[in-house]
KOLZA-254043 format. One record per residue (C-alpha): residue number from 1; residue in three letters; y, x, z. Coordinates in steps of 0.2 Angstrom, whole numbers, plus 2048, in hexadecimal, padded with zeros to 3 digits. Example, Ala and Ser with C-alpha at 12.3 -4.5 7.8 and 13.67 -1.06 7.14 Angstrom:
<recs>
+-----+-----+-----+-----+-----+
:   n : res :   Y :   X :   Z :
+-----+-----+-----+-----+-----+
:   1 : ALA : 7EA : 83E : 827 :
:   2 : SER : 7FB : 844 : 824 :
+-----+-----+-----+-----+-----+
</recs>
This chain:
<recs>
+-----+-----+-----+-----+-----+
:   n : res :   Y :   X :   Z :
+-----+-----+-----+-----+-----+
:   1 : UNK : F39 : A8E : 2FC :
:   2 : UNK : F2E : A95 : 2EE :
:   3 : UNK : F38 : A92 : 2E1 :
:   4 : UNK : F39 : AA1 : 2D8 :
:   5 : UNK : F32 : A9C : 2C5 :
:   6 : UNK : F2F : AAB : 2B5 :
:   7 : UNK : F2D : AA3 : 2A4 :
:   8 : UNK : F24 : AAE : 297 :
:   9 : UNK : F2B : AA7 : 288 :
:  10 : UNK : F3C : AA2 : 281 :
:  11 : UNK : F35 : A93 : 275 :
:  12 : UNK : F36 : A84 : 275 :
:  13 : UNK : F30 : A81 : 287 :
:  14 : UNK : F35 : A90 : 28E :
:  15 : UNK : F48 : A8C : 28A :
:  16 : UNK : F46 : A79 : 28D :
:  17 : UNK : F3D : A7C : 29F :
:  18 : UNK : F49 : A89 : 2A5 :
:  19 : UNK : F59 : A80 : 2A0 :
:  20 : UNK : F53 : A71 : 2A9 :
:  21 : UNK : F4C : A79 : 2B9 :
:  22 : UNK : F5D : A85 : 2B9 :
:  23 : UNK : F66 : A7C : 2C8 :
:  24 : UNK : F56 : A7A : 2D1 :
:  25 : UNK : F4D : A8A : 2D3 :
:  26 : UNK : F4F : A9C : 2CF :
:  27 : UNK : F4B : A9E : 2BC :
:  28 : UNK : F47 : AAF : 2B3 :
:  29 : UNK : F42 : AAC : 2A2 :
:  30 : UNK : F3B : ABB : 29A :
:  31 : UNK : F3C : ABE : 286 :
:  32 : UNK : F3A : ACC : 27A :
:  33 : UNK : F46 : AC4 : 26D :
:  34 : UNK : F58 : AC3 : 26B :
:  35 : UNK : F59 : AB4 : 264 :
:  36 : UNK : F4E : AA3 : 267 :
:  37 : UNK : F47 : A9E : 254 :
:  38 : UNK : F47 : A8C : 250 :
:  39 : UNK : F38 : A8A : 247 :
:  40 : UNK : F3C : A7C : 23A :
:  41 : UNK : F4C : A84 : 236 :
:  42 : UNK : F44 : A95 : 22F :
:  43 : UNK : F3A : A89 : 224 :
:  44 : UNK : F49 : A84 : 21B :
:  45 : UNK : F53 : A93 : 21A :
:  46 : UNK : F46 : A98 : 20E :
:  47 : UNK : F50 : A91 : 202 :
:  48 : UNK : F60 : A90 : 20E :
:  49 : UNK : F64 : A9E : 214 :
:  50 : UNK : F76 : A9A : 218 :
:  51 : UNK : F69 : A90 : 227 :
:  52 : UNK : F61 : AA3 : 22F :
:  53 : UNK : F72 : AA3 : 23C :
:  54 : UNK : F71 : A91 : 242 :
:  55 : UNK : F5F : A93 : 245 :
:  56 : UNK : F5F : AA3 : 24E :
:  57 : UNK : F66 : A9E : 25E :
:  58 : UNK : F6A : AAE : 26D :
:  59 : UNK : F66 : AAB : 27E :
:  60 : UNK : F72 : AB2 : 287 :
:  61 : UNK : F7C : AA0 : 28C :
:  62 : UNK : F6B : A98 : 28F :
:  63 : UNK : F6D : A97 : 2A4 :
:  64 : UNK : F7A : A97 : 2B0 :
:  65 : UNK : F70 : A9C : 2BF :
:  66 : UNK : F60 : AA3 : 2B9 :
:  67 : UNK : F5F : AB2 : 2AC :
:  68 : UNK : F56 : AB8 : 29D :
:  69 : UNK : F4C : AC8 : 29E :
:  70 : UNK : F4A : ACF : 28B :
:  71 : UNK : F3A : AD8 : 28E :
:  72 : UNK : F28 : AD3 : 28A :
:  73 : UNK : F1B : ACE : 299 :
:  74 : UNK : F0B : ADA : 299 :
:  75 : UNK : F04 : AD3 : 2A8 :
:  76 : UNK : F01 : AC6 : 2B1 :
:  77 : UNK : EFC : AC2 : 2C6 :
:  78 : UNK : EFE : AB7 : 2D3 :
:  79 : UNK : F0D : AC0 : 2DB :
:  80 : UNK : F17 : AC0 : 2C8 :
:  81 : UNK : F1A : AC9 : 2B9 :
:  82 : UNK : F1A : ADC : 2B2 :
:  83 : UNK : F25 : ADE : 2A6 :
:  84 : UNK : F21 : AEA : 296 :
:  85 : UNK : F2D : AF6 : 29E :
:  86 : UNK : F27 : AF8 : 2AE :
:  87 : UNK : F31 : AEB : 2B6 :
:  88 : UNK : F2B : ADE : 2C2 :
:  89 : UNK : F31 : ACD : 2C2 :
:  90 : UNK : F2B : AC4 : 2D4 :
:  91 : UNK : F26 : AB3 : 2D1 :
:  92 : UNK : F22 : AA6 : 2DB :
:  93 : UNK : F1C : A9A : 2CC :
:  94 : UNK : F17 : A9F : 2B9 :
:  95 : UNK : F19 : A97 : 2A9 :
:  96 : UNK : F12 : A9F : 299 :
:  97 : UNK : F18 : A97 : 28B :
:  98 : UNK : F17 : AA8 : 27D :
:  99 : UNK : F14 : A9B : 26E :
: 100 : UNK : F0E : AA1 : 25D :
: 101 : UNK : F0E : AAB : 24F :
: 102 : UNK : F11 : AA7 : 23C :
: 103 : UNK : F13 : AAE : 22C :
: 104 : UNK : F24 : AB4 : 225 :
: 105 : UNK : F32 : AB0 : 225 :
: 106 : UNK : F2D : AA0 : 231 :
: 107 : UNK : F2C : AAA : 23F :
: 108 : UNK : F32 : ABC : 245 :
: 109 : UNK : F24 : ACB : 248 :
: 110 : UNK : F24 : ACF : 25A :
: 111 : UNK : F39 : ACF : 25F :
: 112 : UNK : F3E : AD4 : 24E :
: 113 : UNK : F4C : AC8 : 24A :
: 114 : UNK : F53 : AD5 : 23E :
: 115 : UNK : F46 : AD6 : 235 :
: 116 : UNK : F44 : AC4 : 234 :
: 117 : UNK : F55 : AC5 : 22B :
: 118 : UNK : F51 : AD1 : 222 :
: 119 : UNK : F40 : AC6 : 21B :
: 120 : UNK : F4A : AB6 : 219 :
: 121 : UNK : F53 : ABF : 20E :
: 122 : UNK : F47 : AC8 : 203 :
: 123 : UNK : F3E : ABA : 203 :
: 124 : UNK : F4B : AAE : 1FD :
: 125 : UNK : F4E : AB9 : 1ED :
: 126 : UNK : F3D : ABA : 1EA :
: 127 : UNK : F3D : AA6 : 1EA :
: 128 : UNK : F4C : AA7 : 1E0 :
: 129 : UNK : F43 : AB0 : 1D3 :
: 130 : UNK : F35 : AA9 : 1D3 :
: 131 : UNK : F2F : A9B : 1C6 :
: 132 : UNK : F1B : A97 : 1CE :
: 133 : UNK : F1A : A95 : 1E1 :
: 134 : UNK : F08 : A93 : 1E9 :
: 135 : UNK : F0A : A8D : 1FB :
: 136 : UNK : EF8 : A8F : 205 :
: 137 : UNK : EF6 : A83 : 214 :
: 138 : UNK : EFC : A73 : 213 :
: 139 : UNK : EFF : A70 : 227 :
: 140 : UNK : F12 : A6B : 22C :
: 141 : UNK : F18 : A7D : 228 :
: 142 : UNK : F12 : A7C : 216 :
: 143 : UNK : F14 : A68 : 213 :
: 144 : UNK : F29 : A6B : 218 :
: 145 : UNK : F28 : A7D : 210 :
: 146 : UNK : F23 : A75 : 1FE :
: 147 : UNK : F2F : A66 : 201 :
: 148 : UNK : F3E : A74 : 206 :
: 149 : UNK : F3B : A7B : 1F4 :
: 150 : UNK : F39 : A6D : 1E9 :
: 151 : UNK : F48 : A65 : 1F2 :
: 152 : UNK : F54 : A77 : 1EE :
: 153 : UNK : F4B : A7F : 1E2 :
: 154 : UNK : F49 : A6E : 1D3 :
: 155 : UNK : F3D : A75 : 1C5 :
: 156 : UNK : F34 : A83 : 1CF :
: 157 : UNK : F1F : A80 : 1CC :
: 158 : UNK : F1A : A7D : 1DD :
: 159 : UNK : F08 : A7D : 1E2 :
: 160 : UNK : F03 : A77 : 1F1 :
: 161 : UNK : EF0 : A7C : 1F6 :
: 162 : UNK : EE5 : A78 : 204 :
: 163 : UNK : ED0 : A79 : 20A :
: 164 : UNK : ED4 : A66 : 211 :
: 165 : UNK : ED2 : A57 : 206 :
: 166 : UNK : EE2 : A4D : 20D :
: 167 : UNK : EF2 : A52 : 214 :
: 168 : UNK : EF1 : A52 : 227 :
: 169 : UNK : EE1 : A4A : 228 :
: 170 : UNK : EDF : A47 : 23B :
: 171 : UNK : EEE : A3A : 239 :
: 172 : UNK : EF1 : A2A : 233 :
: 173 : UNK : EED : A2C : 21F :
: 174 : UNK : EFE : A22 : 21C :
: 175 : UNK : F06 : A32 : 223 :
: 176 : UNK : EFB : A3E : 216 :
: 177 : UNK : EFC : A33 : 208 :
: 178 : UNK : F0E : A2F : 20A :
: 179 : UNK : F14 : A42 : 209 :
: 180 : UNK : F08 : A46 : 1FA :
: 181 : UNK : F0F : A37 : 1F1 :
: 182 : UNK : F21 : A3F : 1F5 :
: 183 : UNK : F1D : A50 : 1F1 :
: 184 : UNK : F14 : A4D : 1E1 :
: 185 : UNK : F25 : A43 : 1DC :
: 186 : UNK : F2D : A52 : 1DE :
: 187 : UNK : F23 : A5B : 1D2 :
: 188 : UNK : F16 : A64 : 1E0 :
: 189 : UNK : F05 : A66 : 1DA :
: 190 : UNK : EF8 : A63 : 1E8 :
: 191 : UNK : EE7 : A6D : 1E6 :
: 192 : UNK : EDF : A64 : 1F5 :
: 193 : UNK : ECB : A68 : 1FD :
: 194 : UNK : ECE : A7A : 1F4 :
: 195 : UNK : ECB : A8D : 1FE :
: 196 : UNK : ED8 : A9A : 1FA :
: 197 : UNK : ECB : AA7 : 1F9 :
: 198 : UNK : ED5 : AB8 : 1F6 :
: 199 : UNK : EE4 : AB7 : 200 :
: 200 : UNK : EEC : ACA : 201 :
: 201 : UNK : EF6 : AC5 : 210 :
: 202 : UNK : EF9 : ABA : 21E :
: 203 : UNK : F07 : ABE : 224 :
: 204 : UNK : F16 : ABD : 214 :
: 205 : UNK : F16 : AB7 : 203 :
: 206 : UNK : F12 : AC2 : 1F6 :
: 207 : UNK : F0E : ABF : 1E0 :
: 208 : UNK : EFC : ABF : 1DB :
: 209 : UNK : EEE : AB4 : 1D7 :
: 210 : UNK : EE5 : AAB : 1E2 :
: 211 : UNK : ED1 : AA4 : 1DF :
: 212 : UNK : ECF : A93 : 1E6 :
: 213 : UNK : EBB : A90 : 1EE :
: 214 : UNK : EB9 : A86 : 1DE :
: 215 : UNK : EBA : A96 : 1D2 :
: 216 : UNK : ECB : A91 : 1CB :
: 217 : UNK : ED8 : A9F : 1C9 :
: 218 : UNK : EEC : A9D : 1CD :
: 219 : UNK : EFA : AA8 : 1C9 :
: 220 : UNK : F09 : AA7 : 1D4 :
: 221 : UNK : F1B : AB0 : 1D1 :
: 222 : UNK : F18 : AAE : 1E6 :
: 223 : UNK : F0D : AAA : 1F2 :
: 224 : UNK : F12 : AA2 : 203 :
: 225 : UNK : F02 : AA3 : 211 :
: 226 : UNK : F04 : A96 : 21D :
: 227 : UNK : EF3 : A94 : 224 :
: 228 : UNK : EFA : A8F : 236 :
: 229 : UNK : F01 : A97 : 246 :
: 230 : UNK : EF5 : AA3 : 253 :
: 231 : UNK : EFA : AA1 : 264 :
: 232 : UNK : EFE : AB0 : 26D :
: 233 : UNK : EF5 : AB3 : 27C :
: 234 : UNK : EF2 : AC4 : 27E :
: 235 : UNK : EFA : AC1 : 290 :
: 236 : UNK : EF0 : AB3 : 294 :
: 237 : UNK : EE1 : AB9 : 28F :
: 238 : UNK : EE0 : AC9 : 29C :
: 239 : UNK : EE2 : ABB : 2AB :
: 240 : UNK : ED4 : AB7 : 2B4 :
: 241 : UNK : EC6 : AA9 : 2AF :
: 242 : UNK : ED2 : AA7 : 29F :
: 243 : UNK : EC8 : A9E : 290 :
: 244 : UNK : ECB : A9F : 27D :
: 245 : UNK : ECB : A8E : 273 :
: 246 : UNK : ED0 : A8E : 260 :
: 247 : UNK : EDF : A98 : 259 :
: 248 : UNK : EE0 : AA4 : 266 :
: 249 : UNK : EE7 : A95 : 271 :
: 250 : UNK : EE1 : A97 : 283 :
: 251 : UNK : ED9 : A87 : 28E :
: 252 : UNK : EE3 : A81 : 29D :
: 253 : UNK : EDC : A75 : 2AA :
: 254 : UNK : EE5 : A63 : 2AD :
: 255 : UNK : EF4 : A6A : 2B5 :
: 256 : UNK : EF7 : A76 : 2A7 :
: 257 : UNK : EEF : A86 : 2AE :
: 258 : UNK : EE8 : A94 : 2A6 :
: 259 : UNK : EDD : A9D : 2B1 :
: 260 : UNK : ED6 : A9D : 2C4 :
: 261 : UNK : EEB : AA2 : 2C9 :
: 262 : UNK : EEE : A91 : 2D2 :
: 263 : UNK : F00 : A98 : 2CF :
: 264 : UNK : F02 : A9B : 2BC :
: 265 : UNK : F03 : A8D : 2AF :
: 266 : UNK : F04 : A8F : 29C :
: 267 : UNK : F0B : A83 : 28C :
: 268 : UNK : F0F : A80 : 27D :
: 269 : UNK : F07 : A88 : 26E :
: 270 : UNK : EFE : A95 : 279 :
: 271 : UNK : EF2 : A89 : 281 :
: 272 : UNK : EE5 : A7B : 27C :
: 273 : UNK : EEB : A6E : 287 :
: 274 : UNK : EE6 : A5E : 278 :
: 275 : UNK : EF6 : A62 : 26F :
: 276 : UNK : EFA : A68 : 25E :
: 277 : UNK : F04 : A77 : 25A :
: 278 : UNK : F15 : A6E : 259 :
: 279 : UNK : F25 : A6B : 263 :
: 280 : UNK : F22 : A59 : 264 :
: 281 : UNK : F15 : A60 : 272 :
: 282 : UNK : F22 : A6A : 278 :
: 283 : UNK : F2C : A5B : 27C :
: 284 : UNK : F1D : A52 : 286 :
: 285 : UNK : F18 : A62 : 28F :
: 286 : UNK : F2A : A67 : 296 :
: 287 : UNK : F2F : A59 : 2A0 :
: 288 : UNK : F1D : A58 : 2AA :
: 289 : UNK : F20 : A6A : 2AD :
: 290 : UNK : F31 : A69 : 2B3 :
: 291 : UNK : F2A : A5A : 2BF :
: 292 : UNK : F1C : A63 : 2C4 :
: 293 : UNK : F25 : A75 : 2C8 :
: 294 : UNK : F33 : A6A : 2D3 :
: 295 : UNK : F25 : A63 : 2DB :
: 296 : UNK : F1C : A73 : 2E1 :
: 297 : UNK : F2E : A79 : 2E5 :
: 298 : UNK : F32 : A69 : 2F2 :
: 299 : UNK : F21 : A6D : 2F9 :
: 300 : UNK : F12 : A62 : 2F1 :
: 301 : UNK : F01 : A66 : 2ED :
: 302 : UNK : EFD : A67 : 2D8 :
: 303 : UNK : EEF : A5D : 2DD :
: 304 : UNK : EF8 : A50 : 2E4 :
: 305 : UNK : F04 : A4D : 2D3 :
: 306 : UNK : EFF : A47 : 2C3 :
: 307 : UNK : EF6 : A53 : 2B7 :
: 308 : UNK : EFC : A56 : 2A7 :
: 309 : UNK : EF7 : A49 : 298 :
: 310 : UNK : EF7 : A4F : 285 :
: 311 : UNK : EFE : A44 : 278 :
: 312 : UNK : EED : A41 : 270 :
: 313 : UNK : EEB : A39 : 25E :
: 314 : UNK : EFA : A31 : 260 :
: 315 : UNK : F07 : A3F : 260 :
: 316 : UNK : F16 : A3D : 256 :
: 317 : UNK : F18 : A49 : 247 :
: 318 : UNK : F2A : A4A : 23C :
: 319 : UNK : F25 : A55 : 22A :
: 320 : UNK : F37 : A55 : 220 :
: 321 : UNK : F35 : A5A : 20D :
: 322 : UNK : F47 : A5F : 20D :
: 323 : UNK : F55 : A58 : 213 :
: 324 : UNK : F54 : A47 : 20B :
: 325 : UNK : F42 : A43 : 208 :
: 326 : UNK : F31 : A41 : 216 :
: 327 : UNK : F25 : A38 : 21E :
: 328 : UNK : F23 : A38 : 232 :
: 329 : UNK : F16 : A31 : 23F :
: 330 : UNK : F1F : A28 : 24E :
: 331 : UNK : F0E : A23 : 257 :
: 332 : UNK : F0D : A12 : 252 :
: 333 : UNK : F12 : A13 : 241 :
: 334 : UNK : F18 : A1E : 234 :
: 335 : UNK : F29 : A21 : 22D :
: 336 : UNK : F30 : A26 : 21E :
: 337 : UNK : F40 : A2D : 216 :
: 338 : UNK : F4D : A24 : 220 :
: 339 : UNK : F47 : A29 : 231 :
: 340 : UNK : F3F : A3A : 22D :
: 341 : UNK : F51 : A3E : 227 :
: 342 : UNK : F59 : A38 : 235 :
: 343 : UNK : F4E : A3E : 241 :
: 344 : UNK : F4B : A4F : 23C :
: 345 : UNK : F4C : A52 : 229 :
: 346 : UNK : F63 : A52 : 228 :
: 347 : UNK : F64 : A5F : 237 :
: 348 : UNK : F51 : A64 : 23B :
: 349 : UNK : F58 : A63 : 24F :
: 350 : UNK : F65 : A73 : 24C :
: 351 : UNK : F71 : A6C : 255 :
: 352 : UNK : F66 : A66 : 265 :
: 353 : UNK : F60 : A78 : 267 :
: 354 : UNK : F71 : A80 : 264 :
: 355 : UNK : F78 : A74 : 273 :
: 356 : UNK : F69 : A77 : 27C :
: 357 : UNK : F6D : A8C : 27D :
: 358 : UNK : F7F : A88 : 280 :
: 359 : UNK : F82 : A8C : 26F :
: 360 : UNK : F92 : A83 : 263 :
+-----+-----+-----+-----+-----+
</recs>
């Protein structure tokens, strides 16, 4: 049986898919970090840091059967995986789901969890102190991220700034409109359809000024940049026939494949495959892997099983301004704070991933 699986990643798909394929094939998921970071977690220990631990969740009771490698993949073939220190992990299938990066202290550089810590931190105080907060981007990361503050942080000056004329335009405007009624209750100011011309990083928050592309000038006590996630793909670029699309996200066929290796799939927010950067596409994506890996393992043909179909414009989104307060989109209508609270906003899914890595 050919039912040997590697999984470049320890996201949100690589833990999901390994965990549910651990009884039914030979899993070795490989992973630089120690820890698995849960993204909308990090976002509120900004200004909780008390938050960091729950959120930083090791791998080591992740699988019964099956085992993590904590090492980086550097290549890629038919036959499996070479490991960054020379190892070699045979494979008789391949999943690379290697996510994205963001800006401090939303994600970790590379596997540095301690540094991670160590931003959280730094970067608390600095919000402590701080009386004028600029926050570039005004996707999920920075929509929750301005909510976190004004919900913890009462009577900071919060600016909000970003080049689109409506919060999350490519969704229902009830959504939009709904969160920049909430946040301007809470004291936000919005600067909407405006460039942040001058940013001096991209990568953490800093004070400065900031010139917006209509001339004006702000002066911030600290500057968040949170101008998206990049996928990283440096893995999946090197295969063979493998095509760029936007963000460094590589394209994938119908069943999810990267390149001309019939045997290597990819997901998440490393590939293009008609879903948004979120984990609400991790949650479509993960189940028709795991049916389509078991699959090839009893013997079927991919061509034979169902290919993979994105969510499309009616993904779900949950965007939490705090723990009390939010707006969400459920795909046929949009919720507000009741059901953003209970949904995501009181626990932001802690306790789900905590279970999910065998974790109290």
């Amino acid at each position: 049986m050919s039912n040997r699986i590697a999984i470049i990643g320890g996201g949100y798909i690589g833990v999901q898919l390994a965990k549910s394929l651990d009884d039914d094939a030979d899993i070795t998921l490989i992973e630089p970090r120690s820890h698995f970071v849960h993204a909308p977690a990090m976002i509120r220990a900004a200004v909780d840091p008390a938050l960091l631990d729950q959120g930083l969740i090791p791998y080591d009771k992740l699988l019964k059967n099956g085992r993590v490698i904590r090492a980086r993949a550097s290549g890629i073939d038919g036959g499996g995986v070479t490991l960054d220190n020379g190892q070699r992990v045979e494979a008789d299938h391949i999943v690379v789901a290697t996510g994205s990066s963001n800006a401090m202290p939303f994600k970790p550089v590379g596997d540095d969890i301690k540094g991670l810590r160590q931003a959280n931190r730094r970067i608390y105080d600095q919000l402590k102190a701080a009386r004028s907060i600029g926050i570039v981007g005004a996707g999920a990361v920075g929509t929750e991220l301005a909510g976190e503050i004004a919900h913890a942080m009462p009577g900071k000056k919060i600016t909000l700034i970003s080049d689109l004329d409506r919060l999350f335009p490519t969704m229902p405007h009830s959504l939009g409109d709904g969160l920049a009624r909430k946040l301007r209750d809470a004291g936000v100011t919005l600067i909407l359809g405006k460039r942040a011309e001058n940013l001096q990083s991209l990568t953490e928050p800093y004070a400065g000024s900031l010139t917006l592309s209509d001339g004006s000038e702000h002066t911030f006590d600290l500057i968040f940049p949170v101008l998206g996630s990049r996928a990283s793909s440096e893995v999946l670029a090197a295969l063979p026939a493998a095509q760029k699309s936007t963000a460094n996200r590589i394209k994938v066929d119908r069943w999810l494949r990267p390149s001309s290796l019939p045997n290597v799939f990819a997901a998440g927010d490393v590939v293009d495959a008609g879903d948004a950067m979120t984990i609400v596409a991790a949650s479509r994506q993960t189940p028709w892997l795991k049916a389509t890996l078991k699959g090839l393992i009893a013997g079927k043909q991919i061509e034979d099983m169902k290919p993979y179909k994105p969510w499309g414009p009616k993904a779900p989104i949950l965007v939490p301004l705090g723990p009390k307060r939010g707006a969400s989109f459920l795909g046929l209508f949009t919720a507000g704070d009741f059901l953003t609270r209970k949904m995501k906003g009181e626990d932001l899914f802690v306790k789900k991933y905590n279970k999910l890595l065998n974790r109290s």
